[in-house]
N, C-alpha and C positions, 0 to 999 in steps of 0.2 A: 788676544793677550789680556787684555783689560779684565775680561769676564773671569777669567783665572783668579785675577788676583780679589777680582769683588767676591770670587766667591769663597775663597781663605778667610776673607776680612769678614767675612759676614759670616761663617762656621768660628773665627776666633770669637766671635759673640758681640761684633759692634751691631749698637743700637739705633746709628742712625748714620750714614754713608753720604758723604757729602765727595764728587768728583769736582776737581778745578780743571776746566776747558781754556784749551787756545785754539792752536793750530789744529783745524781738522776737527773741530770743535761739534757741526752737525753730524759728521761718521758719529761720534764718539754716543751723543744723544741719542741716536739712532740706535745703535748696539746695544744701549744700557736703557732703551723703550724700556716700560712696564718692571723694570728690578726695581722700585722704590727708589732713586739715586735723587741725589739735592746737585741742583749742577750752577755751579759759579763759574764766571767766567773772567778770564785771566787776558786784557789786553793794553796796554803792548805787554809781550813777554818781559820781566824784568828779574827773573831769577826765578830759583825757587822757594826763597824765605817768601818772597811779593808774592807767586804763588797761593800760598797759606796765607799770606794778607789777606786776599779776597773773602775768604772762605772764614776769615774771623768775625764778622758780624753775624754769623750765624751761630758764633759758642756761646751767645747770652753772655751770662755773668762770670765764666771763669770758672765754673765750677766742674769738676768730672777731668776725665782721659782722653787726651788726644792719640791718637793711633793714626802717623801719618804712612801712607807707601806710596813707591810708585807703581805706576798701571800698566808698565813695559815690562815686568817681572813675575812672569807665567808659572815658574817655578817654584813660588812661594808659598808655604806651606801654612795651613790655618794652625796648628802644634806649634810652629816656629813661633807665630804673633801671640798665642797661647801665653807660651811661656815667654816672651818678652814682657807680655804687659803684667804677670804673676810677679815677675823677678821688680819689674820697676815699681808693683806696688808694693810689694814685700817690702824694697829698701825705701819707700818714702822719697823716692826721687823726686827730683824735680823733671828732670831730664832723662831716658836711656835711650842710648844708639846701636843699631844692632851693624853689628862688624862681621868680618867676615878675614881669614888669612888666607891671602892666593897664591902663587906662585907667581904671578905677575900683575905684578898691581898699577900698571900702566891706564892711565884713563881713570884713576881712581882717587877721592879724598883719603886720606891719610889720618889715621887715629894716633894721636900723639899723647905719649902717658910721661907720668914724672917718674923719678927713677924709683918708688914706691909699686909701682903700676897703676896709680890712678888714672882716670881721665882730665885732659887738660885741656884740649882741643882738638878741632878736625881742620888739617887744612889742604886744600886745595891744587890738584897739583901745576895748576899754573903758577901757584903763587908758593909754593914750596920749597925751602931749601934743597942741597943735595943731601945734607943727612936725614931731613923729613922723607924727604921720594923713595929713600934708600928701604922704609916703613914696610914690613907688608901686610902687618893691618889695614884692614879700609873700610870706610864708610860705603854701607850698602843703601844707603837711602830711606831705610824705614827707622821710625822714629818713636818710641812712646813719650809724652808731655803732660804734667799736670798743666788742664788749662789756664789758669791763672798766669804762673810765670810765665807759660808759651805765649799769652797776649803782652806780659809787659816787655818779655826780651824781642819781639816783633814789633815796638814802638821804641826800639834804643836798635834796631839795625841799621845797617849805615852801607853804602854803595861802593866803601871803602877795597876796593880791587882791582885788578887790571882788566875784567869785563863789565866794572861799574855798574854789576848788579846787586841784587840783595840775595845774599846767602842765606838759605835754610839752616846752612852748617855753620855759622857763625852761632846760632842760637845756643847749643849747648854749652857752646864756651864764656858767651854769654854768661850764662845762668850759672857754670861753675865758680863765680869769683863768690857768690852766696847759697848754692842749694847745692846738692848732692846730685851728682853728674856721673852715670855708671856706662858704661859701655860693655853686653853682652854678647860674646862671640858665638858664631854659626858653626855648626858641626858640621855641615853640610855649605860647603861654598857656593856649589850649582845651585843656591837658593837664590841670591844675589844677582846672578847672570841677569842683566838688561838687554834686551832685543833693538840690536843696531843696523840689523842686515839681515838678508835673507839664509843665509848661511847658519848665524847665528840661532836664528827662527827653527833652519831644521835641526841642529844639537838641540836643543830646547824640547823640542818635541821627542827627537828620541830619550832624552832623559824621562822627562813624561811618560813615556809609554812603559818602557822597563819597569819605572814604578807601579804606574796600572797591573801590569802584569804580575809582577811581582805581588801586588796585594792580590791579587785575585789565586794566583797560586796558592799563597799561603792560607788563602779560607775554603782551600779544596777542590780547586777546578783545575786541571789538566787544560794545560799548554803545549802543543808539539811544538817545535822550533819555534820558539820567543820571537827571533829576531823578523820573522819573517808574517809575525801576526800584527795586526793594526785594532786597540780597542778603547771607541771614548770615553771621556769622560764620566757619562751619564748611562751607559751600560749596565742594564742589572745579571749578574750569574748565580745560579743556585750551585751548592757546590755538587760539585759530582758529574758536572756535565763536561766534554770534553771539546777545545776547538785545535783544529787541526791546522799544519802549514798553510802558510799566503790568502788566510783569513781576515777581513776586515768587518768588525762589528760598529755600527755606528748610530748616533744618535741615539732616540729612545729604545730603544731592544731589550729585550727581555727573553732569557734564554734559563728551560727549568734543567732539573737534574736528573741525567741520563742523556742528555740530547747530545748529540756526536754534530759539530758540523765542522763543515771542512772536509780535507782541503780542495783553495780555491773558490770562496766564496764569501760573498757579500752582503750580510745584512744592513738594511736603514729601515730604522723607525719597524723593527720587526716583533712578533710575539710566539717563540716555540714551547709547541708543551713537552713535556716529559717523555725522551726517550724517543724524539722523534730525530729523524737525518738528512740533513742537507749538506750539499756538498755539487762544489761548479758550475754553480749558479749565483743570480744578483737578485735580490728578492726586494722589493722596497713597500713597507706598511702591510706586509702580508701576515695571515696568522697561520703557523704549522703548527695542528692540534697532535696530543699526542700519542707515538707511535707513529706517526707518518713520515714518509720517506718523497724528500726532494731531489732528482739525482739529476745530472748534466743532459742538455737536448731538449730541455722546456725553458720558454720566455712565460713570464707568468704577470700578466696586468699587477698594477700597483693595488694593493688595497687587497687583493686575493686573497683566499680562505682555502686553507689544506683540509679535507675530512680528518678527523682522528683514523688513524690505519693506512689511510691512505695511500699509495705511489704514482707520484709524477713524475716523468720523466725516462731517462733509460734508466731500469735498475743496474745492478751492480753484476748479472747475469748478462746483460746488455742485452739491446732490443726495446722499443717504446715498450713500456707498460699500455694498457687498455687502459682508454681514459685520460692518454698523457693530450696535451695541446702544443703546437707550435705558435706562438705568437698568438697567444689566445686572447682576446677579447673580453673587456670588463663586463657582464653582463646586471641587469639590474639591479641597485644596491650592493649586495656582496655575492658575485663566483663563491661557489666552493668544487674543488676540482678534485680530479683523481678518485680509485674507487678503493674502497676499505678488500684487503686480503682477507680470502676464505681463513 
């Protein structure tokens, strides 16, 4: 989840990525090995204004853009933060709050405007009236802050609530009684979604992937039945190639244009060329040169190499091909298997 969101935050163009750690604090280090991350640590928990406390001795002098998120919101978009911190510099904010309207805003801080529609404050719904609760605006947790005020209204926070913590979301209101305080709404709600459970974990994911997919369609690749395709993140496709039902492409893969795979099958960490076919099979770090065909009835060692032409497997005639392997064996350095068609 976390990696998601570092990696929005780091396509919206921050220049320097600072995480606050608590609980679970070495997972969290661990995950975020080798990304550049500044890691402060947050102990005892005492909110999330205190949170950002920590993490203040590192903004120097006040000067520059604060871009706070949190690391549980997978769904978050580097064009959302994009345009948040545009919009907050544009108006010379001091503060913007990115909001979000839901249809249930339960569990949620509450955007409270004056009857102008400014922003006034966000408040809490523990600590919320019933006409506040009634709101369904809400506070989604991401923040843009010119530094400066962000450090003086985090030395005037006060533990003032019924969990005697220090509020993040008191700051804007804060800062409202002297700067310009805007609150920018989301087009997209499922931006917002926090990961609470595992449940929620899989919605999250399938919104994710629909997107994937969806962009991938639209720059020319052929998806057979969407729903039943699986493709990450970090997947590259030329357009023109097509994947077929109950398809999983993962990790670093690299799929050219022409290549048919599917359905039924599994890439990780794979490399197909051009026009080449696989299908009911699991292939992991293997290269399928192109033209060559990988079809159901071969286990193929990790690390494997298809010839260009090649067929392994039962063709589509059915029958092994010549040259197909059963549980074939990584031979020195790099196998390369199957034989190039007359």
């Amino acid at each position: 989840m976390v990696w998601h969101v570092l990696r929005a935050v780091r396509r919206a163009g921050a220049s320097r990525i600072i995480a606050v750690v608590g609980y679970g604090a070495d997972r969290v280090r661990e995950a975020l090995a080798g990304e550049g991350v500044e890691f402060v640590h947050q102990d005892p928990p005492l909110g999330t204004g205190h949170a950002v406390m920590q993490a203040a001795p590192l903004l120097g002098d006040g000067e520059g853009t604060v871009l706070v998120a949190c690391g549980d919101m997978p769904l978050l978009r580097a064009e959302t933060l994009q345009r948040l911190v545009a919009g907050h510099l544009a108006r010379g904010a001091a503060a913007t709050v990115l909001s979000a309207r839901v249809p249930d805003p339960t569990g949620y801080g509450r955007i409270i405007r004056d009857d102008g529609g400014s922003f006034v404050r966000i408040v809490e719904e523990r600590d919320g009236s019933p006409e506040e609760l009634a709101v369904r605006e809400v506070n989604t947790g991401t923040y843009c802050f010119a530094a400066g005020p962000l450090l003086d209204a985090l030395a005037r926070l006060r533990p003032d609530n019924v969990q005697g913590e220090y509020y993040l979301t008191d700051v804007p209101g804060i800062l409202a009684s002297a700067h310009t305080v805007e609150a920018l709404e989301l087009a997209d709600p499922w931006e917002c979604r926090g990961i609470n459970s595992r449940w929620e974990l899989a919605q999250a994911e399938e919104v994710l992937q629909e997107r994937i997919i969806a962009r991938w369609g639209e720059a020319g690749v052929t998806v057979r039945r969407p729903a039943t395709v699986t493709i990450e993140t970090e997947v590259r496709l030329e357009p023109g190639c097509e994947i077929g039902p109950g398809t999983a492409l993962r990790g670093d893969t690299e799929v050219a244009a022409g290549a048919r795979i599917g359905p039924d099958a599994e890439l990780i960490d794979c490399k197909v060329g051009a026009g080449a076919r696989i299908w009911g099979v699991r292939l992991r770090g293997c290269t399928v040169e192109a033209g060559a065909a990988v079809c159901p009835g071969v286990t193929l060692p990790d690390g494997a190499a298809v010839a260009s032409g090649a067929v392994v497997g039962r063709g589509e005639k059915g029958g092994p091909s010549a040259g197909a392997t059963e549980n074939a064996k990584p031979q020195k350095d790099q196998a390369v298997y199957g034989h190039r068609e007359s």
